[in-house]
PDB file of N, CA, C, O and CB in Angstrom:
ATOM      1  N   UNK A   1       7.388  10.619  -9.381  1.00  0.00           N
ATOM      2  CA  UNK A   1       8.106  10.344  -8.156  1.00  0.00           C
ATOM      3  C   UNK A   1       9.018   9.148  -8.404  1.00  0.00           C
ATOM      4  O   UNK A   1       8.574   8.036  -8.691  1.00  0.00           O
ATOM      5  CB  UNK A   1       7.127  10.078  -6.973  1.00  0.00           C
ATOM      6  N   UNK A   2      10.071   9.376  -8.304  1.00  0.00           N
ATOM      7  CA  UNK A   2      11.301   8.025  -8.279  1.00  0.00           C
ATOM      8  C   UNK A   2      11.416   7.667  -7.414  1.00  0.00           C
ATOM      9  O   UNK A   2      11.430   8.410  -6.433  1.00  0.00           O
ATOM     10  CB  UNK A   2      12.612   8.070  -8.567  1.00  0.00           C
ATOM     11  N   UNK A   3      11.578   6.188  -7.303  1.00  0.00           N
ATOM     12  CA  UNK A   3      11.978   4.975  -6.335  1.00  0.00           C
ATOM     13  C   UNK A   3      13.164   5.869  -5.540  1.00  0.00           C
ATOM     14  O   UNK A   3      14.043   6.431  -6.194  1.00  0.00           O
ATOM     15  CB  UNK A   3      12.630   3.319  -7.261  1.00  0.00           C
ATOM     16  N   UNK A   4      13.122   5.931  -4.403  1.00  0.00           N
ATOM     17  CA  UNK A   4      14.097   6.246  -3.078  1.00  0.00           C
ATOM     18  C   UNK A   4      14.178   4.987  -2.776  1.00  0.00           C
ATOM     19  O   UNK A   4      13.279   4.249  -2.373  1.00  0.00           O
ATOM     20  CB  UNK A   4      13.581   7.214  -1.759  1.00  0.00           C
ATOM     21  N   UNK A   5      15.850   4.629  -3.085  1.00  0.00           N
ATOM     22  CA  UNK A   5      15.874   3.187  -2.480  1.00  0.00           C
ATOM     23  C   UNK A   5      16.987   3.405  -1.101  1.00  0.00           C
ATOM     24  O   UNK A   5      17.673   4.381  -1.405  1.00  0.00           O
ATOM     25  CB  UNK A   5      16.522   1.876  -3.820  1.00  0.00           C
ATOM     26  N   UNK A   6      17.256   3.082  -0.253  1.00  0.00           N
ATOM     27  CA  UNK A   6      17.963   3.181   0.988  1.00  0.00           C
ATOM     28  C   UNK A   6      18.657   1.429   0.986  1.00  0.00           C
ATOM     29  O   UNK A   6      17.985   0.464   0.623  1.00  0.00           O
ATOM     30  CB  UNK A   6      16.722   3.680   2.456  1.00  0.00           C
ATOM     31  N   UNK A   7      20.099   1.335   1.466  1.00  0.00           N
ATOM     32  CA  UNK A   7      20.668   0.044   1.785  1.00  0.00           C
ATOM     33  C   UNK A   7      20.837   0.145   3.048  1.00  0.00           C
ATOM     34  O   UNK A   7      21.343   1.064   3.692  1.00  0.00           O
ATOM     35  CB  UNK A   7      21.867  -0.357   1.124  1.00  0.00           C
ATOM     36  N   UNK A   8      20.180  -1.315   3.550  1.00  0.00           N
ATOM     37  CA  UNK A   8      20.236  -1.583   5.244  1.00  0.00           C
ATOM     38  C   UNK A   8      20.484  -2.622   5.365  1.00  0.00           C
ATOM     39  O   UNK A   8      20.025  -3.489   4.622  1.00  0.00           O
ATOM     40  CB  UNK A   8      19.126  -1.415   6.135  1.00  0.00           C
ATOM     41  N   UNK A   9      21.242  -2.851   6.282  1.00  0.00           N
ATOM     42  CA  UNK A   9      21.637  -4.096   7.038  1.00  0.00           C
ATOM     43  C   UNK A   9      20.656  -5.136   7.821  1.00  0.00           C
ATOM     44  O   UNK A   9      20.162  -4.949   8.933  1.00  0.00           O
ATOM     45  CB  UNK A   9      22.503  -3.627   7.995  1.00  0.00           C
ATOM     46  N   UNK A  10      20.485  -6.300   6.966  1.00  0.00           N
ATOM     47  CA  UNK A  10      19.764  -7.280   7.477  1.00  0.00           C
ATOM     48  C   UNK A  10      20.391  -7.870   9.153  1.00  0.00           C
ATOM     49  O   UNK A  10      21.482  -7.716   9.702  1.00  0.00           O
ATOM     50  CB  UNK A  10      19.796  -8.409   6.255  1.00  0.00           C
ATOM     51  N   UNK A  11      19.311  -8.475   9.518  1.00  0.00           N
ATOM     52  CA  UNK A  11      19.356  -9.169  10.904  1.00  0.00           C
ATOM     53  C   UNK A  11      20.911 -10.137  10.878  1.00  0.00           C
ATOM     54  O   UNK A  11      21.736 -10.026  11.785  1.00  0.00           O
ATOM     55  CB  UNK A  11      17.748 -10.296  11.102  1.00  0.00           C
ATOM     56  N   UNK A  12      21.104 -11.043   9.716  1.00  0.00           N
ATOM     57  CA  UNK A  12      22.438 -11.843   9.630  1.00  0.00           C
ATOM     58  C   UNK A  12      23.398 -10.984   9.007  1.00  0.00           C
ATOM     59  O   UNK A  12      24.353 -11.702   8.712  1.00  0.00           O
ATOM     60  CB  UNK A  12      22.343 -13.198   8.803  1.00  0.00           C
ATOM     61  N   UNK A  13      23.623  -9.772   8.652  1.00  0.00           N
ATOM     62  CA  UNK A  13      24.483  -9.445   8.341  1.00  0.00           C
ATOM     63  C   UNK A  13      24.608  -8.212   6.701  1.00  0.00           C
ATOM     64  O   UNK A  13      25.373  -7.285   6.436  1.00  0.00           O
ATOM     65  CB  UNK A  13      24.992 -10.727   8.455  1.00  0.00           C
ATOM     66  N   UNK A  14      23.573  -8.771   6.037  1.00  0.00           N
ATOM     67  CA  UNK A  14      23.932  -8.923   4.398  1.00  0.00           C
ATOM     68  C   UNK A  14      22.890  -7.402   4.239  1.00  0.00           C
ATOM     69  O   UNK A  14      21.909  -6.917   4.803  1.00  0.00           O
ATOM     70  CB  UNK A  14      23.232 -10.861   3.326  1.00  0.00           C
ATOM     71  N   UNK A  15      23.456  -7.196   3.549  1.00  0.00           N
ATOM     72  CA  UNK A  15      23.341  -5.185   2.638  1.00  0.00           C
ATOM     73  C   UNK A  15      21.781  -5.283   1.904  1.00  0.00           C
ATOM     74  O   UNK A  15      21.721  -5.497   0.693  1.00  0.00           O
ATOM     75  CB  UNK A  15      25.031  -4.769   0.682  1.00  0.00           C
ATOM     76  N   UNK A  16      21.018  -5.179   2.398  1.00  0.00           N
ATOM     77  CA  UNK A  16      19.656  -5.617   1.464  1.00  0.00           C
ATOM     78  C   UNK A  16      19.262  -3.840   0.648  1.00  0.00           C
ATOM     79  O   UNK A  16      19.757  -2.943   1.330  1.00  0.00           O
ATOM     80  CB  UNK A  16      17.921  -6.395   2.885  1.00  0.00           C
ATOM     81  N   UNK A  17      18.625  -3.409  -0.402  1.00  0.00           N
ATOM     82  CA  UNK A  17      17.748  -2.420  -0.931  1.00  0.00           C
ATOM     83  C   UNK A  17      15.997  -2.309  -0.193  1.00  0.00           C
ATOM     84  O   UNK A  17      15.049  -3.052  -0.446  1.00  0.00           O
ATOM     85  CB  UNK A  17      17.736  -2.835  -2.583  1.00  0.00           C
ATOM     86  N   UNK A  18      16.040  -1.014   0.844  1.00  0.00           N
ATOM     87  CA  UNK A  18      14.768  -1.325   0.932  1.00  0.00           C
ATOM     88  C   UNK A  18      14.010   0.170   0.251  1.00  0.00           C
ATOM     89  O   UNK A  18      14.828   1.030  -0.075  1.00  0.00           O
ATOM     90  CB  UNK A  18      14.408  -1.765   2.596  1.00  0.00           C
ATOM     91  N   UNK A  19      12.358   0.549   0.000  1.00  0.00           N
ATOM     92  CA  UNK A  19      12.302   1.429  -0.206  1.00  0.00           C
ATOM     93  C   UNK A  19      12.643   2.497   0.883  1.00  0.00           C
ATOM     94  O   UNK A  19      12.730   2.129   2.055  1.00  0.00           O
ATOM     95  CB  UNK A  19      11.399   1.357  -0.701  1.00  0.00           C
ATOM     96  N   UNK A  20      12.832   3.744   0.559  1.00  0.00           N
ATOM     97  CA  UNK A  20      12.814   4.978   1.469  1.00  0.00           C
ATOM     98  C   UNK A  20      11.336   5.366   1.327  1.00  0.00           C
ATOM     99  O   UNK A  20      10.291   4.733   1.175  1.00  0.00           O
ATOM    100  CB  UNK A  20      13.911   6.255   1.005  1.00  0.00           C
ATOM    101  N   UNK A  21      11.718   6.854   1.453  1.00  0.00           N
ATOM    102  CA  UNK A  21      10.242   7.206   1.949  1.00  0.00           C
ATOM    103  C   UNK A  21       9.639   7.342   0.270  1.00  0.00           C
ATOM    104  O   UNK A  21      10.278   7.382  -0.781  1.00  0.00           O
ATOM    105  CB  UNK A  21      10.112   8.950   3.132  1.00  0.00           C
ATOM    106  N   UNK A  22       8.084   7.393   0.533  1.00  0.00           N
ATOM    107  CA  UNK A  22       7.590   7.588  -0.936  1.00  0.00           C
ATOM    108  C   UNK A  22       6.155   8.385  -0.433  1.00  0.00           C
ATOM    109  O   UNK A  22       5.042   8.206  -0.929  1.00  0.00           O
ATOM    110  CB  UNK A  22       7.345   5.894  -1.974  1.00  0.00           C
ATOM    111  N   UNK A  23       6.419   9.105   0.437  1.00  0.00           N
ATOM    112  CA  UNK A  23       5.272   9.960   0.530  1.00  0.00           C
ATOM    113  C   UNK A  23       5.325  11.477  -0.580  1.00  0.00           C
ATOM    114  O   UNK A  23       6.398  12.017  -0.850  1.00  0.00           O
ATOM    115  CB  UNK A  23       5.227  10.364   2.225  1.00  0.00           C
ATOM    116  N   UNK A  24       4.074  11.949  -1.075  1.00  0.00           N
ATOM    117  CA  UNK A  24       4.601  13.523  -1.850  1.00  0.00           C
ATOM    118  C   UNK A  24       5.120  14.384  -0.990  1.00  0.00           C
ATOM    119  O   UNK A  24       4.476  14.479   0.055  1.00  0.00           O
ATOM    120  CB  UNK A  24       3.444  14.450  -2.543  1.00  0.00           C
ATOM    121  N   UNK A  25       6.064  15.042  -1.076  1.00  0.00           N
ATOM    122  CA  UNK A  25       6.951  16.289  -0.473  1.00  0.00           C
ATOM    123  C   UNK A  25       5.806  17.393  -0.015  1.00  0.00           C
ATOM    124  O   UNK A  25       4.761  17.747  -0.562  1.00  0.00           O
ATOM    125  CB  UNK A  25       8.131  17.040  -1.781  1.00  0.00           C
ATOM    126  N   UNK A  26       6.367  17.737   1.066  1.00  0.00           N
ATOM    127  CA  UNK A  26       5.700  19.070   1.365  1.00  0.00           C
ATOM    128  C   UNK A  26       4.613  19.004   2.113  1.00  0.00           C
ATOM    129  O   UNK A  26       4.462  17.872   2.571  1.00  0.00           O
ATOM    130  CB  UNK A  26       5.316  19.762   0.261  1.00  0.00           C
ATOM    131  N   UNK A  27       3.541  19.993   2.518  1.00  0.00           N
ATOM    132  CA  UNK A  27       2.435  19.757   3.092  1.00  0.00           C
ATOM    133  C   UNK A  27       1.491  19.790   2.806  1.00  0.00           C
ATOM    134  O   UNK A  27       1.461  20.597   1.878  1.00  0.00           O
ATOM    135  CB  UNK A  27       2.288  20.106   3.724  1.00  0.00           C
ATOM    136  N   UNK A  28       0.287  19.319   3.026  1.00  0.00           N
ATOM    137  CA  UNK A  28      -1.486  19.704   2.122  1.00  0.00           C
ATOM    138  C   UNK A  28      -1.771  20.967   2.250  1.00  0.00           C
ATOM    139  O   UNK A  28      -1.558  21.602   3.282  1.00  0.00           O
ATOM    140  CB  UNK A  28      -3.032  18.957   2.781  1.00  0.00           C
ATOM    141  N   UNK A  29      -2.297  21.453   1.168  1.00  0.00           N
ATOM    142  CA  UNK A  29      -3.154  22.830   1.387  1.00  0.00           C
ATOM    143  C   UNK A  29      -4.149  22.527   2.365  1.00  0.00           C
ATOM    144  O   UNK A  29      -4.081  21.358   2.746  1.00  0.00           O
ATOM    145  CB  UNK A  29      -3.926  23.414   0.034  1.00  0.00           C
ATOM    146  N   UNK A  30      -5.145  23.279   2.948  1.00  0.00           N
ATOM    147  CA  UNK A  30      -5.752  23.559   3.818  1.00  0.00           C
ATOM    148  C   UNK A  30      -6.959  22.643   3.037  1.00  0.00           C
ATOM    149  O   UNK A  30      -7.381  21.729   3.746  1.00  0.00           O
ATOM    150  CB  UNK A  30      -5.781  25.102   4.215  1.00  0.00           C
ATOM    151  N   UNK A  31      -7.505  22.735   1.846  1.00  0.00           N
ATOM    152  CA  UNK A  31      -8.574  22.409   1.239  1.00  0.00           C
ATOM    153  C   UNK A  31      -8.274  21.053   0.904  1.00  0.00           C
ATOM    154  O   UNK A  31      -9.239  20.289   0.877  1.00  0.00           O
ATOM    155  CB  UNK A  31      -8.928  23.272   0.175  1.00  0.00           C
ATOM    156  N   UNK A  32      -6.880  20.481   0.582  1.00  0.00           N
ATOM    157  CA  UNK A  32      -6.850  19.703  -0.214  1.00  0.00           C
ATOM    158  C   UNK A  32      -6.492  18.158   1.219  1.00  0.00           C
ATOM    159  O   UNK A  32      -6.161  16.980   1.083  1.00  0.00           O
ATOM    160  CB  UNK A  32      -5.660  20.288  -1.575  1.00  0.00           C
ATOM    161  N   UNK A  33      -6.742  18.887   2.249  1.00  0.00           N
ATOM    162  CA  UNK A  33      -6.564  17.407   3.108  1.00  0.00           C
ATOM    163  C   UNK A  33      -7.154  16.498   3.377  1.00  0.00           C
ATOM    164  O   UNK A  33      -6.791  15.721   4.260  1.00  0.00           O
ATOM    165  CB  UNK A  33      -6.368  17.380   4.053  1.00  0.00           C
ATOM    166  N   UNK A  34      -7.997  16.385   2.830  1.00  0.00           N
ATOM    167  CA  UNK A  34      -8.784  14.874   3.047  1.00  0.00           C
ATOM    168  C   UNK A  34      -9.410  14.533   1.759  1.00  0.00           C
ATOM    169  O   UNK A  34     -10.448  13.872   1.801  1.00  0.00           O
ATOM    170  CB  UNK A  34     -10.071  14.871   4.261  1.00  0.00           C
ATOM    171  N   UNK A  35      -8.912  14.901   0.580  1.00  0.00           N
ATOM    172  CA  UNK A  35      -9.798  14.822  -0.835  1.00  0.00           C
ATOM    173  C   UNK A  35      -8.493  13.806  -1.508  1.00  0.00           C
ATOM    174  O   UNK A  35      -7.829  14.241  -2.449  1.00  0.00           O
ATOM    175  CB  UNK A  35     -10.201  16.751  -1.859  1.00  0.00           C
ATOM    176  N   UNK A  36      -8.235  12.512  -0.952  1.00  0.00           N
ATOM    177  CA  UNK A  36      -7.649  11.531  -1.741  1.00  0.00           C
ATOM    178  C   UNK A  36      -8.157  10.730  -3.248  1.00  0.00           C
ATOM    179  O   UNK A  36      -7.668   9.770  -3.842  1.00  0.00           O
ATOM    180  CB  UNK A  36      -7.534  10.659  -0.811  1.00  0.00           C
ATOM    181  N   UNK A  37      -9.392  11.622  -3.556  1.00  0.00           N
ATOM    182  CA  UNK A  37     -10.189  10.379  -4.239  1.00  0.00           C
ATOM    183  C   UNK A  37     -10.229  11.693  -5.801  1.00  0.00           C
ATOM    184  O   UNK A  37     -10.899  11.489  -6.814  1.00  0.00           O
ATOM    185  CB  UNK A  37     -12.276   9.671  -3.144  1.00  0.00           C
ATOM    186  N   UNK A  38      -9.425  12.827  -5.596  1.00  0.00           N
ATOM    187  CA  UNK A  38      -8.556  13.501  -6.789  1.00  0.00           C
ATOM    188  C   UNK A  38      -7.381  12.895  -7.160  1.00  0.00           C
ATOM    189  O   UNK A  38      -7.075  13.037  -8.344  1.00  0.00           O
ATOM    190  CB  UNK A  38      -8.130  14.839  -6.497  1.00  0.00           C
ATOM    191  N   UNK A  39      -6.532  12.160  -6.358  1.00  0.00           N
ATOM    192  CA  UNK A  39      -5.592  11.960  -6.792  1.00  0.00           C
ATOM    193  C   UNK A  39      -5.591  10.448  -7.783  1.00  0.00           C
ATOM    194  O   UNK A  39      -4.624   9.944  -8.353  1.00  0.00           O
ATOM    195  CB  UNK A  39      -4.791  12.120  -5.675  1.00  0.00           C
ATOM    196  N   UNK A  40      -6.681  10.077  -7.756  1.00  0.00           N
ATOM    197  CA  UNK A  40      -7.135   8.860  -8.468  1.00  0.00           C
ATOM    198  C   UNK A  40      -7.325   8.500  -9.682  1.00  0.00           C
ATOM    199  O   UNK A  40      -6.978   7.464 -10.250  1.00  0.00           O
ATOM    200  CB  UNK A  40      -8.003   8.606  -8.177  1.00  0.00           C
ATOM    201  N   UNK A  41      -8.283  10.017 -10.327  1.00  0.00           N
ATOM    202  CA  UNK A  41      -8.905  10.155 -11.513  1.00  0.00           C
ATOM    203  C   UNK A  41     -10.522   9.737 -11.293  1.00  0.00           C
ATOM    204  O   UNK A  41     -11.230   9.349 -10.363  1.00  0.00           O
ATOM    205  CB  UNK A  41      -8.113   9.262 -12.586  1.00  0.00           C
ATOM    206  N   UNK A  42     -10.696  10.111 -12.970  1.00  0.00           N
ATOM    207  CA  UNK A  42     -12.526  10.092 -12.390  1.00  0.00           C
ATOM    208  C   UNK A  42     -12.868   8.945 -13.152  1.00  0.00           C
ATOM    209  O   UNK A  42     -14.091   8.967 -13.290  1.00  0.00           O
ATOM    210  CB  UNK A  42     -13.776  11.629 -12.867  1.00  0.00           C
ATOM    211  N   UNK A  43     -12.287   7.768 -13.820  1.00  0.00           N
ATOM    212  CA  UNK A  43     -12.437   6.804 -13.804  1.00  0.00           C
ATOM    213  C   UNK A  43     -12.776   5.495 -12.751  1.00  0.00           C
ATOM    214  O   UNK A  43     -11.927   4.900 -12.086  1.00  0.00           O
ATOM    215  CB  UNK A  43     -11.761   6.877 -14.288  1.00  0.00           C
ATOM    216  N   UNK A  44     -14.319   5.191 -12.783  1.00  0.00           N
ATOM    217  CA  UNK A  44     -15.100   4.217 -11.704  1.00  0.00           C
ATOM    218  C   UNK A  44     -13.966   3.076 -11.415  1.00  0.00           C
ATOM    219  O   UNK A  44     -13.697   2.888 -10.229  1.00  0.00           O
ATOM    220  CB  UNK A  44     -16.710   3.437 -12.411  1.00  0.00           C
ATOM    221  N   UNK A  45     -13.376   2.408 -12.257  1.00  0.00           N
ATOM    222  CA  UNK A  45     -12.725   1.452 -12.481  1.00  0.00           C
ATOM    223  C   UNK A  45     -11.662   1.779 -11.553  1.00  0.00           C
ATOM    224  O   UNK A  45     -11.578   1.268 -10.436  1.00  0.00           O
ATOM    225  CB  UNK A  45     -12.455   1.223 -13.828  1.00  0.00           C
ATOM    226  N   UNK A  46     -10.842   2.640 -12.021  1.00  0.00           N
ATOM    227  CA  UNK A  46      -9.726   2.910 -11.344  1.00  0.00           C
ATOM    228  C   UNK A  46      -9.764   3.020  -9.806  1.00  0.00           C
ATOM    229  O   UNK A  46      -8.911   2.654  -8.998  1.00  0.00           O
ATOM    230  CB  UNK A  46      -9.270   4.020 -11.869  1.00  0.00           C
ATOM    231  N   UNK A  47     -10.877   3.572  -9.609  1.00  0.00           N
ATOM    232  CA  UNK A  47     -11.091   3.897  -8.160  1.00  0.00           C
ATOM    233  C   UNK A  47     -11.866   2.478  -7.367  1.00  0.00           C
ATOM    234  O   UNK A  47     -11.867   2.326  -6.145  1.00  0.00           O
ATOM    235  CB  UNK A  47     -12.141   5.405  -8.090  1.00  0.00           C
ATOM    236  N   UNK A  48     -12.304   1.816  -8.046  1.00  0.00           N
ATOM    237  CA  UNK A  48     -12.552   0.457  -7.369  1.00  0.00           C
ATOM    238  C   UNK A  48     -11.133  -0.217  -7.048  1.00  0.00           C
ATOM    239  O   UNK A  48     -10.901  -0.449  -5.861  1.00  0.00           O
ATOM    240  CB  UNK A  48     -13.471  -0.557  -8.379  1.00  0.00           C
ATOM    241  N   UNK A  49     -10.090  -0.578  -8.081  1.00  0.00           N
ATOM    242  CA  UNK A  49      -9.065  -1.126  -7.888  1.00  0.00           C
ATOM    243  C   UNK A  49      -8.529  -1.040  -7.029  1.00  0.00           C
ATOM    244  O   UNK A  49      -8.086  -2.012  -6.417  1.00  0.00           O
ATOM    245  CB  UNK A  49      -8.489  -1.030  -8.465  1.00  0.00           C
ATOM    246  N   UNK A  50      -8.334   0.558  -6.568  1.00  0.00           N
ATOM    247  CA  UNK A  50      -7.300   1.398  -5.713  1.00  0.00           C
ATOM    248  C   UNK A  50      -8.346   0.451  -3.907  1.00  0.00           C
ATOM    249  O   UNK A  50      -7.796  -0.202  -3.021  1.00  0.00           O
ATOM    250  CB  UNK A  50      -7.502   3.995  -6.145  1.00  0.00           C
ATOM    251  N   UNK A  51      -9.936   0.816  -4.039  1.00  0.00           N
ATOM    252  CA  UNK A  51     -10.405   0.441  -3.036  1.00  0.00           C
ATOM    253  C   UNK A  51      -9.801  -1.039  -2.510  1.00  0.00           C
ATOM    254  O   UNK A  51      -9.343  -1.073  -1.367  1.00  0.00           O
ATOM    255  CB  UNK A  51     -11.749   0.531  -3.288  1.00  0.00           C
ATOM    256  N   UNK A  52      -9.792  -2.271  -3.331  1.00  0.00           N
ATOM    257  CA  UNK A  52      -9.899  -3.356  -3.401  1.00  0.00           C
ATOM    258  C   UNK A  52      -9.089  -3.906  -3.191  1.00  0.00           C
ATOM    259  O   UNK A  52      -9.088  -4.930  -2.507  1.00  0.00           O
ATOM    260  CB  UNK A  52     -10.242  -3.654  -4.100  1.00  0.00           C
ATOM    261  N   UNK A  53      -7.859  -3.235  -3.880  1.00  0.00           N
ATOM    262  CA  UNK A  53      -5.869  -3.256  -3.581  1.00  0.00           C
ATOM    263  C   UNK A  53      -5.683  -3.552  -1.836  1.00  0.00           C
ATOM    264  O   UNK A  53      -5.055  -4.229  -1.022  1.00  0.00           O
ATOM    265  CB  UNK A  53      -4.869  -1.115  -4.014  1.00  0.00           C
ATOM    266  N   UNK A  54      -6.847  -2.386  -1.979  1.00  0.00           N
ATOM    267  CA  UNK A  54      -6.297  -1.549  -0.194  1.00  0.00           C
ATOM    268  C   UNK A  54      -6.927  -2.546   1.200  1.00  0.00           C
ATOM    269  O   UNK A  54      -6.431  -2.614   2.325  1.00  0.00           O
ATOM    270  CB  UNK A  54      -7.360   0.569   0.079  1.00  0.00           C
ATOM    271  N   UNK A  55      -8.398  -3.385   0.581  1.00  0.00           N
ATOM    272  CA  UNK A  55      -9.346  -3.989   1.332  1.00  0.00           C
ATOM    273  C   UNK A  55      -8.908  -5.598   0.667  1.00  0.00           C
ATOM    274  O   UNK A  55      -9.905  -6.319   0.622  1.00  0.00           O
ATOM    275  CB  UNK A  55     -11.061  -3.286   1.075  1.00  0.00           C
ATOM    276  N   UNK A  56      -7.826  -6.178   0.231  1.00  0.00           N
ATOM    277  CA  UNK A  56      -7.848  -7.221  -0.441  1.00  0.00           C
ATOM    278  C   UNK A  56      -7.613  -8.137   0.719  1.00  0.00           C
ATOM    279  O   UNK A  56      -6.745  -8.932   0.359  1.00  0.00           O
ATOM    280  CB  UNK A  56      -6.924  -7.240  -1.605  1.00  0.00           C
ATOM    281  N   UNK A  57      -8.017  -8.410   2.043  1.00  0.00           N
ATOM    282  CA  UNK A  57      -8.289  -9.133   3.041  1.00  0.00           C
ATOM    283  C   UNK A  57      -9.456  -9.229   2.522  1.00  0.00           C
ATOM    284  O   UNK A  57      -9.298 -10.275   1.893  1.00  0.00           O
ATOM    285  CB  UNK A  57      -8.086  -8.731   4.366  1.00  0.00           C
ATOM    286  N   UNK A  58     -10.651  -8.872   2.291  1.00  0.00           N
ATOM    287  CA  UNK A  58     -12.035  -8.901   2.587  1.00  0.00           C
ATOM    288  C   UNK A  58     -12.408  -9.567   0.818  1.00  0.00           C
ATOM    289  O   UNK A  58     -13.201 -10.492   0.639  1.00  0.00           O
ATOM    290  CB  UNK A  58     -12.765  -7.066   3.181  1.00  0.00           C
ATOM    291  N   UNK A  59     -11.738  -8.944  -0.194  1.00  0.00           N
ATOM    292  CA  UNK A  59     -12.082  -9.182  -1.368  1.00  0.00           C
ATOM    293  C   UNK A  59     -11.227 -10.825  -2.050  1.00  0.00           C
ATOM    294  O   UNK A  59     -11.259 -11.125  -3.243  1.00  0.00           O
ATOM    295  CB  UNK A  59     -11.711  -7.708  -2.113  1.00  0.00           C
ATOM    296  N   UNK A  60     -10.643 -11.538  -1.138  1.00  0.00           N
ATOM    297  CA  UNK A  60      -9.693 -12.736  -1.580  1.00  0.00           C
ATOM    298  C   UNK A  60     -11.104 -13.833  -1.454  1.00  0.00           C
ATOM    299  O   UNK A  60     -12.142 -13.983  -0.810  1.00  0.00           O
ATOM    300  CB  UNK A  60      -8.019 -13.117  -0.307  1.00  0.00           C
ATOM    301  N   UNK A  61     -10.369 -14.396  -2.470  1.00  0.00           N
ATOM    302  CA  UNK A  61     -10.818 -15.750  -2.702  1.00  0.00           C
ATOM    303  C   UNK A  61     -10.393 -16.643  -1.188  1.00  0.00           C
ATOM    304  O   UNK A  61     -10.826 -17.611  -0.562  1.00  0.00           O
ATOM    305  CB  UNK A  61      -9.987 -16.376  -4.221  1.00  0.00           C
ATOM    306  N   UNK A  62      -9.666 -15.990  -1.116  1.00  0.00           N
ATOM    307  CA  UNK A  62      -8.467 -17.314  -0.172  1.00  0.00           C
ATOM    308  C   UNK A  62      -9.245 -17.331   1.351  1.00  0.00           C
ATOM    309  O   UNK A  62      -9.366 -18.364   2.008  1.00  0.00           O
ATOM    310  CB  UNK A  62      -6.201 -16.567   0.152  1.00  0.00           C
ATOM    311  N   UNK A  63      -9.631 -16.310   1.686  1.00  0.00           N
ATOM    312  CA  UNK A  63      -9.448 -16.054   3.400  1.00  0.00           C
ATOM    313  C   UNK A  63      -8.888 -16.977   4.666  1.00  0.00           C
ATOM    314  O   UNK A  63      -9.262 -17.523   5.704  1.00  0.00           O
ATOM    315  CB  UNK A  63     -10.758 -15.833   3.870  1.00  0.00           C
ATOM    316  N   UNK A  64      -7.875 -16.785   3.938  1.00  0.00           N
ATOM    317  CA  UNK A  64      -6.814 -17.201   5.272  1.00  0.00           C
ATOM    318  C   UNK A  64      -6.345 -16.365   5.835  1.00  0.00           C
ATOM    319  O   UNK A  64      -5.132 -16.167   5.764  1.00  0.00           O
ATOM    320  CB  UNK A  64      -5.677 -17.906   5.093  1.00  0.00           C
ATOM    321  N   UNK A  65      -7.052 -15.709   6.475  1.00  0.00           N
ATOM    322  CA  UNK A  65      -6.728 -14.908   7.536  1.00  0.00           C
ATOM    323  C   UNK A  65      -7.449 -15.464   9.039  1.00  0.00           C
ATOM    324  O   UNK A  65      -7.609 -16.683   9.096  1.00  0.00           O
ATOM    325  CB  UNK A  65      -7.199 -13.422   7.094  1.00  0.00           C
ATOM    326  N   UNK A  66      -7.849 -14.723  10.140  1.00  0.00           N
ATOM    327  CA  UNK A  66      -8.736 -15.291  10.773  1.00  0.00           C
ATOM    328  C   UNK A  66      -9.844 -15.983  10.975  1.00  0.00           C
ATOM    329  O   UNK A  66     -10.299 -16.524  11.983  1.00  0.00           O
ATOM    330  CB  UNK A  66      -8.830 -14.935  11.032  1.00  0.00           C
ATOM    331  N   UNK A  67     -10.236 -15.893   9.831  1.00  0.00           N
ATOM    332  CA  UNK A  67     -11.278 -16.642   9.367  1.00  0.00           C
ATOM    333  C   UNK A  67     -11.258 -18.272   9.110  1.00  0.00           C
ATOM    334  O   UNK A  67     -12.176 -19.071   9.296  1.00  0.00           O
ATOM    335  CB  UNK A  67     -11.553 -16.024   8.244  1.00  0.00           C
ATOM    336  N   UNK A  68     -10.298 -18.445   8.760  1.00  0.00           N
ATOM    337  CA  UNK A  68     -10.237 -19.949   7.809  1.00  0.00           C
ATOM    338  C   UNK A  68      -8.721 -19.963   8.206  1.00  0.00           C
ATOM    339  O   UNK A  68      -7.896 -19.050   8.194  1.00  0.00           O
ATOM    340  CB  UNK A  68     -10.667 -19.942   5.727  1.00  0.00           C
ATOM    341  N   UNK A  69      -8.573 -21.745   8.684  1.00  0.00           N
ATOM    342  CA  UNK A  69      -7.578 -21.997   8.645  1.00  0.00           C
ATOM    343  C   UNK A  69      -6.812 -22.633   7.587  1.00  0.00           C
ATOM    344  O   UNK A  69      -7.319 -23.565   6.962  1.00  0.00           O
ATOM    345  CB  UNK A  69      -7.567 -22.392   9.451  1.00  0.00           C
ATOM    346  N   UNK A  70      -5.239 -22.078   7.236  1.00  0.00           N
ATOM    347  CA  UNK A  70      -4.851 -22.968   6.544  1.00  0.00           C
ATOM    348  C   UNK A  70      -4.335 -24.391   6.066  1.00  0.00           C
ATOM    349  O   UNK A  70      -4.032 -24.718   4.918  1.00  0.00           O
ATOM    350  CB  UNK A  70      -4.583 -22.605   6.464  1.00  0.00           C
ATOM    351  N   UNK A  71      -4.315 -24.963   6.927  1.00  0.00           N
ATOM    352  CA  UNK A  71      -4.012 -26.361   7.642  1.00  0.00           C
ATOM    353  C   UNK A  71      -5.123 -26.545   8.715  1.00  0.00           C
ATOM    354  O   UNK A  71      -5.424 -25.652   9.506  1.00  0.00           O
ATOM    355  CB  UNK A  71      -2.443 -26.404   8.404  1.00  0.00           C
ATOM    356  N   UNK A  72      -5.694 -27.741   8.682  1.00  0.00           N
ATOM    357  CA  UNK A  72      -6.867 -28.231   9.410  1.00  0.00           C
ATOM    358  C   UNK A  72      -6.418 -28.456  10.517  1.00  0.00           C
ATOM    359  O   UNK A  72      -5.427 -29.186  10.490  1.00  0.00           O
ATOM    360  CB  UNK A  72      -7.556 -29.336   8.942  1.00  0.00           C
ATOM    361  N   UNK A  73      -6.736 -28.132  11.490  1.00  0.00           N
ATOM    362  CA  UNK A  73      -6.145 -29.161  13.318  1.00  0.00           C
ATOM    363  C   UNK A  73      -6.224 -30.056  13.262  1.00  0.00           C
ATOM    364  O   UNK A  73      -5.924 -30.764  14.224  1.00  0.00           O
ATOM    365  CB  UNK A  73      -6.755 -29.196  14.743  1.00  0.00           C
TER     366      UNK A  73
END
């Protein structure tokens, strides 16, 4: 799948590159709609990453999110 890049006009003015769409073409087979964890491979590893990528609020060192502030009051 190649980068679909689209040019749009920023808020001040200026021509920015953003992506387009990057979903796969077409529609799911009937069987194949909810089985994301084929498109992965059957490597443990790989499929942790993909989890961890996706949950990396929960898996950061950092939690600055609601949790923890970044600047003290």
């Amino acid at each position: 799948m190649g980068e679909n890049k689209i040019v749009k006009d920023r808020f001040d003015g200026t021509k920015v590159e953003v992506l387009g769409e990057t979903y796969d073409p077409g529609s799911p087979a009937e069987g194949d709609k909810y089985n994301w964890t084929e498109r992965l491979g059957a490597d443990r590893g790989e499929l942790l990453k993909f989890l961890q990528t996706g949950l990396r609020y929960w898996y950061s060192n950092d939690w600055f999110g609601s949790e923890k502030r970044k600047n003290p009051a």
